[in-house]
Structure formats: C-alpha cells, structure tokens
DSSP file (Angstrom, degrees, kcal/mol; ACC not computed):
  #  RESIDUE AA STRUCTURE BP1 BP2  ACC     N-H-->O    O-->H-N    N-H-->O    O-->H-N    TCO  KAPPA ALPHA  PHI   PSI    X-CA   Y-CA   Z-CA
    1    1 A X     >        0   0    0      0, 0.0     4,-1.3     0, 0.0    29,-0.0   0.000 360.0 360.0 360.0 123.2  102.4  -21.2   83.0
    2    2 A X  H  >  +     0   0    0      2,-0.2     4,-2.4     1,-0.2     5,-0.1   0.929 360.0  59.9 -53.8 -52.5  103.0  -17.4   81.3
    3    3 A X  H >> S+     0   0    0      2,-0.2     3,-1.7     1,-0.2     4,-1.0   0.952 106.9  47.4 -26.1 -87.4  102.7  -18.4   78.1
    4    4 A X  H 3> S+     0   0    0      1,-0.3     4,-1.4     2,-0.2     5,-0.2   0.689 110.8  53.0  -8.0 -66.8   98.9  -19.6   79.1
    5    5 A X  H 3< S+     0   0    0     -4,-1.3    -1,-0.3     2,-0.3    -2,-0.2   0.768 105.1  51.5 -68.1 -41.6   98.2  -16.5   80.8
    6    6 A X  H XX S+     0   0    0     -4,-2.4     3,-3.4    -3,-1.7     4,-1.6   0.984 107.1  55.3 -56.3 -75.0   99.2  -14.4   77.9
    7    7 A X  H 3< S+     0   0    0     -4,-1.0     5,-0.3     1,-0.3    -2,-0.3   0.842 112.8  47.3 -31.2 -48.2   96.7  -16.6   75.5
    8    8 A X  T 3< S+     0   0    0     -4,-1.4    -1,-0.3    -5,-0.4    -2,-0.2   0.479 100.6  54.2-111.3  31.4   94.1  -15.8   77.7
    9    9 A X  T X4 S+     0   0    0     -3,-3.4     3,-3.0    -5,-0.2     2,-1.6   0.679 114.4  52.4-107.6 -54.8   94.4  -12.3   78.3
   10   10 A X  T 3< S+     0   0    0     -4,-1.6    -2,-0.2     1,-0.2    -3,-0.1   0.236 108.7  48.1 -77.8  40.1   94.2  -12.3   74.2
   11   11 A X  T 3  S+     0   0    0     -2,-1.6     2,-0.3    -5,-0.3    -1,-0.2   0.148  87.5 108.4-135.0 -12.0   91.5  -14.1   74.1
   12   12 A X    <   -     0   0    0     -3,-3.0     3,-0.1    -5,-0.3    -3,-0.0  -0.578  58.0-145.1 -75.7 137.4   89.3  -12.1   76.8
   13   13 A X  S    S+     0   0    0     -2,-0.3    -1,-0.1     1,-0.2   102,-0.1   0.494 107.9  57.8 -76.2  -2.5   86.3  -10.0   75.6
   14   14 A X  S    S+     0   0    0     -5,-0.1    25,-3.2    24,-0.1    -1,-0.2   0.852  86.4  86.2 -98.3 -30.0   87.3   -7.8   78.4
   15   15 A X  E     +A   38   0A   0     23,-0.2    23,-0.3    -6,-0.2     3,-0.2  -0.377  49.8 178.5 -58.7 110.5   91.2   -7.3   77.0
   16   16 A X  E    S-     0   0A   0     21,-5.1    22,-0.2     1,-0.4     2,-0.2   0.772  71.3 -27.4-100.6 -29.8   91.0   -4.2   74.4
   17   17 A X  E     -A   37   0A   0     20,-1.4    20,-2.2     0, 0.0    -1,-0.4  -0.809  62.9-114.2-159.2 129.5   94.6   -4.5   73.9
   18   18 A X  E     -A   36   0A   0     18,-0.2    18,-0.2    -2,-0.2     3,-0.1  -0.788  21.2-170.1 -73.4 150.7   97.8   -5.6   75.6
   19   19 A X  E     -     0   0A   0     16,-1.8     2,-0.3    -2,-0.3    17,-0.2   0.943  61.8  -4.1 -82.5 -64.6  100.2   -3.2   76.3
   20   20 A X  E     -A   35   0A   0     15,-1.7    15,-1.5     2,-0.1     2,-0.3  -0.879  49.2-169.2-141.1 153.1  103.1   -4.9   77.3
   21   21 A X  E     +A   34   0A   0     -2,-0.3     2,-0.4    13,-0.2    13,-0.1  -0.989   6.1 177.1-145.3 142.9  104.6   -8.7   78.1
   22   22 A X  E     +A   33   0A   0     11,-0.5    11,-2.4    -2,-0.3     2,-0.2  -0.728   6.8 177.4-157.1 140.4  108.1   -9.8   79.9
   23   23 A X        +     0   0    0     -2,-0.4     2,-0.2     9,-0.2     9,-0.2  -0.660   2.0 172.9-130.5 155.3  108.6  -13.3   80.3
   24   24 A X        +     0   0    0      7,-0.4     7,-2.7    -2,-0.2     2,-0.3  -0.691   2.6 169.8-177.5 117.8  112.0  -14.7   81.9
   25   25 A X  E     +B   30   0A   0      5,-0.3     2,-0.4    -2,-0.2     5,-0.2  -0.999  14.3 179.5-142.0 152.5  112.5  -18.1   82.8
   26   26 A X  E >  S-B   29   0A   0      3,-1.7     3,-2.3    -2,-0.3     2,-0.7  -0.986  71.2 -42.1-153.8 113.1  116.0  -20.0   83.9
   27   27 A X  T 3  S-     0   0    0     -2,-0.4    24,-0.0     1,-0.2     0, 0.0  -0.370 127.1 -16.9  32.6 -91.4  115.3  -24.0   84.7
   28   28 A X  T 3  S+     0   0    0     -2,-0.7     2,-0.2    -3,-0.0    -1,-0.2   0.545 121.0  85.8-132.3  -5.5  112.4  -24.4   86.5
   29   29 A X  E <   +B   26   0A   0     -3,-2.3    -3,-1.7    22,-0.1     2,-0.3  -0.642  49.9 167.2 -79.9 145.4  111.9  -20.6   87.8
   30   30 A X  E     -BC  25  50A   0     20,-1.4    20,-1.6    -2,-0.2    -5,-0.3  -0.896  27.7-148.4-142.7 168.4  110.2  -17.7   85.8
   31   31 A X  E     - C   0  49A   0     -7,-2.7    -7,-0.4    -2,-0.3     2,-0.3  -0.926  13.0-161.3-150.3 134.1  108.8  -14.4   86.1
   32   32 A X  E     - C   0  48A   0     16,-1.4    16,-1.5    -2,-0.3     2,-0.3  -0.848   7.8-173.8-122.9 142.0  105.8  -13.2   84.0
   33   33 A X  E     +AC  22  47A   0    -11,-2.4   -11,-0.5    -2,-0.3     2,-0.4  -0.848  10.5 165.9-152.3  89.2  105.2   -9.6   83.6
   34   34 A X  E     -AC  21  46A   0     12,-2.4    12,-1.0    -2,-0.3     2,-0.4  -0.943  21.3-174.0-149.9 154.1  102.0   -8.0   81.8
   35   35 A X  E     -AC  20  45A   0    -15,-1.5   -16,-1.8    -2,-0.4   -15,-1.7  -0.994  22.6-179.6-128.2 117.2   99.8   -4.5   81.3
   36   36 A X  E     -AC  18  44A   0      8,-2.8     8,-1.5    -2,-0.4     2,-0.4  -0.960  27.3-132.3-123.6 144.5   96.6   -4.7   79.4
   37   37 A X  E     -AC  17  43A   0    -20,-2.2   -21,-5.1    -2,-0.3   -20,-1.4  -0.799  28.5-152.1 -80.9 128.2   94.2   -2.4   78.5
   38   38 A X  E >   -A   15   0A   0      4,-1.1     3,-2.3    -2,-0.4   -23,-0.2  -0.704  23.2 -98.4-121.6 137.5   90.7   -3.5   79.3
   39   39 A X  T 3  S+     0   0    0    -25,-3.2     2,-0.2    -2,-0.8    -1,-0.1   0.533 117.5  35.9   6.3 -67.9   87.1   -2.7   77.7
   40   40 A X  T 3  S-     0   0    0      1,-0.0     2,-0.6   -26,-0.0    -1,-0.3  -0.455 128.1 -87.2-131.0  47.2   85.5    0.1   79.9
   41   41 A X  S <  S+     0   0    0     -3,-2.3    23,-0.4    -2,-0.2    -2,-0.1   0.087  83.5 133.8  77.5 -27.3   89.3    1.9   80.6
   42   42 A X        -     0   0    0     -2,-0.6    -4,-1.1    -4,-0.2    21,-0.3  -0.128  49.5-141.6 -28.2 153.1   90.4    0.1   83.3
   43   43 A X  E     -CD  37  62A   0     19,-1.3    19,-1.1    -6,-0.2     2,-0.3  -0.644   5.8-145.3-103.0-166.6   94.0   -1.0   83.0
   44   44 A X  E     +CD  36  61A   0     -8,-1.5    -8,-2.8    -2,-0.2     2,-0.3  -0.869  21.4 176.1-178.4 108.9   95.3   -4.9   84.4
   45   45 A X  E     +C   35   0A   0     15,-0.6     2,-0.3    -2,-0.3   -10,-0.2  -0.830  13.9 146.9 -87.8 142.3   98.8   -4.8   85.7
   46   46 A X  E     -C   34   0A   0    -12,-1.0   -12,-2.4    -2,-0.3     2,-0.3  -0.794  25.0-166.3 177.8 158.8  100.2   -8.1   87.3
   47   47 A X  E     -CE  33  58A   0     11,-1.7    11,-1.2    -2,-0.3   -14,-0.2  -0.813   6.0-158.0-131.1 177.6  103.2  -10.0   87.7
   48   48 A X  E     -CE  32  57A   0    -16,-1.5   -16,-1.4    -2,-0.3     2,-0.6  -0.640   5.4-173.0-178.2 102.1  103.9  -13.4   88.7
   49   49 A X  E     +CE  31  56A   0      7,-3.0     7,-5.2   -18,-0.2     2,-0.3  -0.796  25.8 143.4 -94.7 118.4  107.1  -15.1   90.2
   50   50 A X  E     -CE  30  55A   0    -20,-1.6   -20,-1.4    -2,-0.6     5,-0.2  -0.993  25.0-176.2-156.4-175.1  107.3  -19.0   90.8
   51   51 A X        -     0   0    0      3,-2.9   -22,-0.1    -2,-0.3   -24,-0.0  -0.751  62.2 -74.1-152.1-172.2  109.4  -22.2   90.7
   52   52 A X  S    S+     0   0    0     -2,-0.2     3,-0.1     1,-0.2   -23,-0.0   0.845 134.8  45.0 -61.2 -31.8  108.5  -25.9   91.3
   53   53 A X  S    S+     0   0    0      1,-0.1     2,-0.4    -3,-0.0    -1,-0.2   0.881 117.8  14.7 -73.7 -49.1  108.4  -24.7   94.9
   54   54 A X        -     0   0    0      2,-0.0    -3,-2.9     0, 0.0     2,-0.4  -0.848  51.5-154.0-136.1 163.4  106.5  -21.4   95.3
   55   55 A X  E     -E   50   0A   0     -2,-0.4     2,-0.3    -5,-0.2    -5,-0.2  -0.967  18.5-175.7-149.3 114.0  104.1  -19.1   93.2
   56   56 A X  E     +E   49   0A   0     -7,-5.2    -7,-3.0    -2,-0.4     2,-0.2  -0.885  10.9 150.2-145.8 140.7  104.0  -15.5   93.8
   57   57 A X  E     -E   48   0A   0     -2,-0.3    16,-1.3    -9,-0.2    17,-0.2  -0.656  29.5-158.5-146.2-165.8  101.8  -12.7   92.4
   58   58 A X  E     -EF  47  72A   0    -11,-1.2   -11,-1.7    14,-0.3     2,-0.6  -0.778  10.3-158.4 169.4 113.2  100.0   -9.7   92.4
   59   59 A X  E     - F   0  71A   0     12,-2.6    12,-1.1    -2,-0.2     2,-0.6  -0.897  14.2-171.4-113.7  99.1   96.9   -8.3   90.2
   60   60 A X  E     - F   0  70A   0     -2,-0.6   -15,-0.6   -15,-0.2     2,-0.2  -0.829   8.7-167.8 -57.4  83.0   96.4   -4.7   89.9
   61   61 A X  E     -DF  44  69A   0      8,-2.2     7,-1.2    -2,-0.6     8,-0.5  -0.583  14.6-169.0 -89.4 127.0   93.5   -3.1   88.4
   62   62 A X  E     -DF  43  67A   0    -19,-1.1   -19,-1.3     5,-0.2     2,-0.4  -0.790  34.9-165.2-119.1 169.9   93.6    0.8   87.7
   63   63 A X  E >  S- F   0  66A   0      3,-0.7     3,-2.0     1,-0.7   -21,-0.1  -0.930  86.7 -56.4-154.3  89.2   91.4    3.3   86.7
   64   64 A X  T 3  S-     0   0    0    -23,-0.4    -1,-0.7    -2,-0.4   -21,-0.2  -0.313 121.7 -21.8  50.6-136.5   94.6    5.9   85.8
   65   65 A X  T 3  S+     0   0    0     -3,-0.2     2,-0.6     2,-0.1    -1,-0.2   0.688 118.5 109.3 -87.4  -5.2   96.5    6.0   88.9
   66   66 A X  E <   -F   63   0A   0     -3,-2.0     2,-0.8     1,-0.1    -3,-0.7  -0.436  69.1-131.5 -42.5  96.0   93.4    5.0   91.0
   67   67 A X  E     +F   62   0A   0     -2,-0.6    -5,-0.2    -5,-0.2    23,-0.2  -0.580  29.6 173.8 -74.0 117.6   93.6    1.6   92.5
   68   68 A X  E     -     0   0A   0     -7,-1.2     2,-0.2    -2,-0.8    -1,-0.1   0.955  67.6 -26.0 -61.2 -64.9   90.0   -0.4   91.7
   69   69 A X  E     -F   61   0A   0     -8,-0.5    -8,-2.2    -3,-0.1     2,-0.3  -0.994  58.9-173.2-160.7 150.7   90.9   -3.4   92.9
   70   70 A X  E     -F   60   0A   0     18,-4.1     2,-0.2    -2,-0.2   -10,-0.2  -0.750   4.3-167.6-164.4 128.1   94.0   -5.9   93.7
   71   71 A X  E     +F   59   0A   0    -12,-1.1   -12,-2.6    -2,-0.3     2,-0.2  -0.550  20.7 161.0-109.2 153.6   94.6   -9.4   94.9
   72   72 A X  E     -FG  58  86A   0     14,-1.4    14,-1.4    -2,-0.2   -14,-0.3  -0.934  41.5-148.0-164.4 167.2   97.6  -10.4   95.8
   73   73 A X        +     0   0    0    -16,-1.3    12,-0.1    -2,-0.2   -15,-0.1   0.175  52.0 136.1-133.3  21.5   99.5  -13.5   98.0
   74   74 A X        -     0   0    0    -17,-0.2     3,-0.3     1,-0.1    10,-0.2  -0.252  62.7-125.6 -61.6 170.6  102.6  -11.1   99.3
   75   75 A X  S    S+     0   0    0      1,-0.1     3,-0.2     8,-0.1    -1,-0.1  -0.030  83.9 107.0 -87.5  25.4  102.7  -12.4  103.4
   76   76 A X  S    S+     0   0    0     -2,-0.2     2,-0.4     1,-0.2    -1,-0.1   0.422  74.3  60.4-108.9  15.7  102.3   -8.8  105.3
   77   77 A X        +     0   0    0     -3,-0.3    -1,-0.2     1,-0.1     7,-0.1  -0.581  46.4 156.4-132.6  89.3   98.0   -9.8  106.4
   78   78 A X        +     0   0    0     -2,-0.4     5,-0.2     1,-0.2    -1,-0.1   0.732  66.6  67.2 -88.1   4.3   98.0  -12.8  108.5
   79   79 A X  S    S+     0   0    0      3,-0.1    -1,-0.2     2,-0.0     4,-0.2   0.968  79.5  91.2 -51.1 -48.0   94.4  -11.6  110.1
   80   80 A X  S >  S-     0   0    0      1,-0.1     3,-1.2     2,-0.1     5,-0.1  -0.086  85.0-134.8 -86.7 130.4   92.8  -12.1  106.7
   81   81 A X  T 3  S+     0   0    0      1,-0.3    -1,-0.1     3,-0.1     5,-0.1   0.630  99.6  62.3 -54.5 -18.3   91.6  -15.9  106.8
   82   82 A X  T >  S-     0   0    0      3,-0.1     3,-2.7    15,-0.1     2,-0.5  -0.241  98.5-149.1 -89.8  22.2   92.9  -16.7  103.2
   83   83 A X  T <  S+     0   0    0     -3,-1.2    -8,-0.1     1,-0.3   -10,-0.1  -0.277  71.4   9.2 -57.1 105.6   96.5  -16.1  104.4
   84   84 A X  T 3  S+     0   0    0     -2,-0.5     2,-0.8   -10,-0.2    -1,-0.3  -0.698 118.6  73.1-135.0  34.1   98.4  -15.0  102.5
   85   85 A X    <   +     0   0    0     -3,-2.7    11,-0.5    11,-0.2     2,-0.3  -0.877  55.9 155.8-122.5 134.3   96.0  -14.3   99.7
   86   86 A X  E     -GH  72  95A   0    -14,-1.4   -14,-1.4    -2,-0.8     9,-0.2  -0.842  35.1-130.4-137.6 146.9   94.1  -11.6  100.5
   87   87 A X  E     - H   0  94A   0      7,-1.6     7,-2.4     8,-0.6     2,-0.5  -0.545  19.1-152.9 -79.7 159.3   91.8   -8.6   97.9
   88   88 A X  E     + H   0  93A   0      5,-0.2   -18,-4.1    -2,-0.2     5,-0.2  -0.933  17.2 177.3-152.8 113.1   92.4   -5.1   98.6
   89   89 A X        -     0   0    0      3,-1.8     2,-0.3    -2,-0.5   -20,-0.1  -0.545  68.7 -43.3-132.5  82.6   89.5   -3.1   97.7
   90   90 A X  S    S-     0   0    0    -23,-0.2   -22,-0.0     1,-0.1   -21,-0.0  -0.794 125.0 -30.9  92.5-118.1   90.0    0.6   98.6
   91   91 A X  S    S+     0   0    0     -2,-0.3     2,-0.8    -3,-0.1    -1,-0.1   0.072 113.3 120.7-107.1  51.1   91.5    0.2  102.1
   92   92 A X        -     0   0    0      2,-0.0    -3,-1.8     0, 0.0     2,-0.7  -0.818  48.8-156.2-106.9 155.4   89.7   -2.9  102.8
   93   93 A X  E     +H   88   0A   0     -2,-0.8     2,-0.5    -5,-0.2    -5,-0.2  -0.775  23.1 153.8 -99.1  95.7   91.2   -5.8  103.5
   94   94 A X  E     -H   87   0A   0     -7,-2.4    -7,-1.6    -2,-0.7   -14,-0.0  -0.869  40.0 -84.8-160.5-173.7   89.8   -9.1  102.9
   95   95 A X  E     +H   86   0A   0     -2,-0.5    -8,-0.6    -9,-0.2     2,-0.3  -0.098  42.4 170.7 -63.6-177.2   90.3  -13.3  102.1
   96   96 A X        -     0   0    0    -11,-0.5   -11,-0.2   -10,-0.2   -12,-0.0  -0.864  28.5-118.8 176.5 135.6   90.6  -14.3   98.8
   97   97 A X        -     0   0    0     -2,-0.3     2,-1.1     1,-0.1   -15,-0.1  -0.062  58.4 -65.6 -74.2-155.1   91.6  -17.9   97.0
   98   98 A X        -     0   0    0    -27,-0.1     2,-0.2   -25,-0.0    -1,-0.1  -0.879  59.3-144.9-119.1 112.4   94.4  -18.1   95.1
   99   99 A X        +     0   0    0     -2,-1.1     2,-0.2   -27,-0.1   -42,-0.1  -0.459  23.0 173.1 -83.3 138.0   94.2  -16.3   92.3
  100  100 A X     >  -     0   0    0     -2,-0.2     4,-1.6     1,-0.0    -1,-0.1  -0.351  60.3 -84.6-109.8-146.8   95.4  -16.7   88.4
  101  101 A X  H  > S+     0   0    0      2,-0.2     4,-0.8     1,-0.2     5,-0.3   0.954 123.0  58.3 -86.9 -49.0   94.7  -14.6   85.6
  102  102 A X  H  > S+     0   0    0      1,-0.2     4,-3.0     2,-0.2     3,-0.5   0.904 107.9  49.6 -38.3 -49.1   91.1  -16.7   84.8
  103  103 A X  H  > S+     0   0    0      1,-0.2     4,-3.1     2,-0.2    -2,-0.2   0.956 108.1  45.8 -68.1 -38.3   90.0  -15.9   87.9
  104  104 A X  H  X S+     0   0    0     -4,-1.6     4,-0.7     2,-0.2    -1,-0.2   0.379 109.7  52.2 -87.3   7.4   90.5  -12.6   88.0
  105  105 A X  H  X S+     0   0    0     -4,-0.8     4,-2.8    -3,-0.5     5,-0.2   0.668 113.4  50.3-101.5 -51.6   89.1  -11.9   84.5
  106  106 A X  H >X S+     0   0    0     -4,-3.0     4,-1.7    -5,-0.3     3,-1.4   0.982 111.5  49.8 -49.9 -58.3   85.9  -13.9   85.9
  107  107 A X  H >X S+     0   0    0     -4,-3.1     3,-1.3     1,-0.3     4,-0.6   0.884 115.4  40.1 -37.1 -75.0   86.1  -11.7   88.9
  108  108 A X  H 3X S+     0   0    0     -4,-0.7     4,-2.5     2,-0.3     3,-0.4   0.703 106.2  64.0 -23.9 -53.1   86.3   -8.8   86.8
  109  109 A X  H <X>S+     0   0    0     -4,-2.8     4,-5.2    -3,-1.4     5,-1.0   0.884 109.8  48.4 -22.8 -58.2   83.6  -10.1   84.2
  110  110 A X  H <<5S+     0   0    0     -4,-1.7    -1,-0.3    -3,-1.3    -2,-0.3   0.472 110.1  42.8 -80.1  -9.6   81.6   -9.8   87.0
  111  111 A X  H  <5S+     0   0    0     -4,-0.6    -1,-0.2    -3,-0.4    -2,-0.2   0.788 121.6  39.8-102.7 -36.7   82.4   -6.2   88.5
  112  112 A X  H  <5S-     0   0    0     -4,-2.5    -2,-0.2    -5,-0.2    -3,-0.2   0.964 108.7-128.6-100.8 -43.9   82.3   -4.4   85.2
  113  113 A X  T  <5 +     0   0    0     -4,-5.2    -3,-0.2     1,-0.2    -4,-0.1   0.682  46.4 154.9 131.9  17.8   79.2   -6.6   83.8
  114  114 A X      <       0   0    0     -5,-1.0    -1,-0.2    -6,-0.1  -100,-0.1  -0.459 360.0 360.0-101.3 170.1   80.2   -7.9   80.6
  115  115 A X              0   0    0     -2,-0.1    -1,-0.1  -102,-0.1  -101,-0.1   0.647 360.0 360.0-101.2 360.0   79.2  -10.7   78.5
C-alpha cells in the first residue's frame, strides 16, 4: 500500500530526508513514486505499479549517477531462478524475493552497516 511505504521510509534511521512522493490511484490500481536521501549519501529511487492483479516495481539505489544496487521484478532475466525478480549489482545479475520497501531498507541496513 503507498501510503505504508511512505510511513516507513519516514520512519527509517537510514532516511535523512525525502525528496519527493507521487501517489495516483483510480479504483483498485495505483502508482507510487518516491526519491529519498539516505544517511551515508546514497540516494533511494523506486516506483511501484499494481492492481488487485499484479504488483510491479523497481528499487534504485545511487551514489550520484552511479548505480549501487537495484532490485527489480520487470520480466527481461528468465535465467535468474527468482524470475522475474532479480538484484542487479554492478553488471551482475542475480535471484532475489520479492521485494518491498522493508526489505530493501533491511537489505540496505545491512550493506551500509547501520543500527
């Protein structure tokens, strides 16, 4: 739910500010849309499309225009054993659950080292 996700990006010790939020929803469909600044400079892009039917999204992490790291569930790696949500960390390629914005803040937690 966007809403949700917003509350816990302002609620993360990693979150130094959000930048930006777009929300749009029309019956049962939405699209969530959000840029944070994070602790140790990083920024957090992501978006997030769904309906009763489908959920689709995509979590950038930058370092400026540098991509760190970025999970996603678009359909274009059906190698990767998690299809079709897969990490991309530099050009590797690899499984992944299915990620929300909690996970990926644990994930994160966990890369940069914070409490």
């Amino acid at each position: 739910m966007p809403v949700s996700d917003i509350n816990t990006l302002r609620n993360s010790k990693l979150v130094k500010r959000i930048v930006q939020t777009q929300v749009d929803s029309t019956g049962d469909a939405y699209v969530l849309k959000a840029r944070a600044e994070l602790v140790n400079g990083w920024s957090l892009h992501f978006w997030e499309h769904g309906t009763s039917k489908i959920r689709r999204y995509s979590f950038h992490v930058l370092l400026g225009r540098r991509m760190v790291v970025r999970w996603d569930n678009a359909p274009h790696h059906p190698e990767v054993q998690s299809f079709p949500h897969h990490r991309h960390a530099g050009r590797t390629i690899e499984a992944s659950k299915d990620m929300t914005v909690e996970l990926v803040l644990a994930e994160l937690q966990a890369m940069i080292g914070k409490d």
